[in-house]
C-alpha positions in Angstrom: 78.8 100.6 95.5 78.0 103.6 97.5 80.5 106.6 98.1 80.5 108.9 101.2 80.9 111.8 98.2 77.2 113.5 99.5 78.3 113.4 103.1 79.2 117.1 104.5 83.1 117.7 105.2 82.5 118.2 109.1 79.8 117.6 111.5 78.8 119.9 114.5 76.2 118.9 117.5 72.5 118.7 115.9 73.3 117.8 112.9 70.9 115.9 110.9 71.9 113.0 107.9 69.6 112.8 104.9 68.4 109.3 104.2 71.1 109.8 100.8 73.7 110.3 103.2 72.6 107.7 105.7 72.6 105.1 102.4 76.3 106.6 101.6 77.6 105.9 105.2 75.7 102.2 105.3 77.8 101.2 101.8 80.9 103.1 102.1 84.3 101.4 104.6 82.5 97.9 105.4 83.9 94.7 105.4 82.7 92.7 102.4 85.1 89.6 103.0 87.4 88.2 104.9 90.0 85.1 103.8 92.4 83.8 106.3 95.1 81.1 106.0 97.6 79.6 107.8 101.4 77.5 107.3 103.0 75.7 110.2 105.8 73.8 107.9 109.6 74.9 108.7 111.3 76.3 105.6 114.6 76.9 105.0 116.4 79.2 102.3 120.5 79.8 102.2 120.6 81.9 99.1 119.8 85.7 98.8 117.6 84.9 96.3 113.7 85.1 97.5 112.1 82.0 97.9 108.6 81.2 98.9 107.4 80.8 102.8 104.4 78.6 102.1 101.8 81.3 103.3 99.7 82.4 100.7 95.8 83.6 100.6 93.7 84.4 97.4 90.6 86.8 97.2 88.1 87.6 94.4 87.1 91.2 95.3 83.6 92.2 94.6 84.5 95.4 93.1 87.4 97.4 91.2 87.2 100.2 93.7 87.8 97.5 96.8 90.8 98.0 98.9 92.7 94.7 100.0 93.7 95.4 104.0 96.5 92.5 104.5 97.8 91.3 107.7 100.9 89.1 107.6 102.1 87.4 110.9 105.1 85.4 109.6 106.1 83.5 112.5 109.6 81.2 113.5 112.2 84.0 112.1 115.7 83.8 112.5 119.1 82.9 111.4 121.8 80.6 112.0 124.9 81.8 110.0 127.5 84.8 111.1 126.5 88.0 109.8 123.1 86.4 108.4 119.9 88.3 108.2 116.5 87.6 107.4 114.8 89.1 104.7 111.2 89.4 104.2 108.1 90.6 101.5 105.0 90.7 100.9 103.6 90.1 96.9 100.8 90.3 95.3 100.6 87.7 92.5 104.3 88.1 91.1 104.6 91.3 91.9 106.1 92.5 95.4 104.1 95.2 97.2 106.2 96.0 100.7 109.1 94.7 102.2 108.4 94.2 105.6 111.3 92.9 107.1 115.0 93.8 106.1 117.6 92.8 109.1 115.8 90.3 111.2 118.4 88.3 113.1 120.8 90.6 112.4 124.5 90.5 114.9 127.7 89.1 114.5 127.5 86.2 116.2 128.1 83.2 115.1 125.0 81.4 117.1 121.8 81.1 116.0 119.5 83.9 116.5 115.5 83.9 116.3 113.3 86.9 116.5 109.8 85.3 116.9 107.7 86.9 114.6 107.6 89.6 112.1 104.6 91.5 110.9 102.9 94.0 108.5 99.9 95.2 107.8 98.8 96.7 104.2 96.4 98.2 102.6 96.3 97.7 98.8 94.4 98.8 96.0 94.7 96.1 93.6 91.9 97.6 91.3 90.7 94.2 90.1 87.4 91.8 90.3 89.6 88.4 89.7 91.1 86.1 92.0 93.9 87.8 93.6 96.5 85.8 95.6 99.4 87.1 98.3 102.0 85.6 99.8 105.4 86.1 101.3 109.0 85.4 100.6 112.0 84.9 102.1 115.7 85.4 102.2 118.9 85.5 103.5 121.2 88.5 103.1 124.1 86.6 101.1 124.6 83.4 99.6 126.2 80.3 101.8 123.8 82.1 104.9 120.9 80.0 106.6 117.5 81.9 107.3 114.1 80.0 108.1 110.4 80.9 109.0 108.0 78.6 110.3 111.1 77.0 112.7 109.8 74.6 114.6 106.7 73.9 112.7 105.3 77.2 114.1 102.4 78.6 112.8 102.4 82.0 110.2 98.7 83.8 109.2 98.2 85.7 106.3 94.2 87.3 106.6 93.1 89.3 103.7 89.9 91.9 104.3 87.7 93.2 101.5 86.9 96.7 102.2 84.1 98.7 100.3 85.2 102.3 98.6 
């Protein structure tokens, strides 16, 4: 894949590309693929250990040198414990990446307490050419607590973009 390494550091007005650097500029920073999934089933967790939300997307990437730009929209987050808090991150295969959310819900009060949606957006180097899944977890802040995503059967996206490098 082509690399912008020919193209000068800074352009002025009249300056003219070779057809090398045109080719470097037409391969380098496109989008190569795009995956996109969805999960609209309410899940619950009332540990602080991380539990899957359902959402999960998988990619092949064309090339090692590909960069992964990830956009989580997890949707339906709240609590409904005292001093509860909803935790939330962002993995690639087994291994987490970001944490993305880290208070959600978050007061005192005893009632229940929904935030909408929480979001990130990442872009990861994965440095791979096999099938490559994300997804994101979920938890509460301490044992005996109540944290969901997806309440009310809303609907959470996870879209994954190939980018050229």
């Amino acid at each position: 894949m082509a690399t912008p390494t020919t193209l000068p550091a800074t352009f002025v007005s009249g300056d003219v590309l070779t057809a090398a650097q045109m080719n470097d500029l037409r391969g380098a920073f496109r989008v190569l693929q795009v995956v996109n999934a969805t999960y609209s089933t309410a899940t619950s967790n009332s540990t602080s250990t991380y539990a899957d939300t359902g959402l999960t997307a998988t990619i092949t990437p064309s090339s090692m040198s590909s960069k992964i730009l990830v956009f989580v929209n997890q949707a339906g987050c709240g609590k409904e414990t005292n001093n509860v808090f909803l935790r939330l991150r962002l993995l690639r295969g087994a291994s987490e990446i970001i944490k993305f959310e880290d208070g959600a819900g978050k007061s005192t009060a005893a009632q229940d307490n929904y935030v909408g949606s929480c979001s990130t957006t990442y872009l990861d180097s994965p440095n791979t050419t096999s099938a490559t899944t994300y997804k994101t977890q979920f938890s509460a802040n301490a044992n005996f607590a109540l944290v969901r995503v997806q309440y009310e059967t809303s609907t959470s996206t996870i879209t994954l973009m190939e980018i050229s490098a």
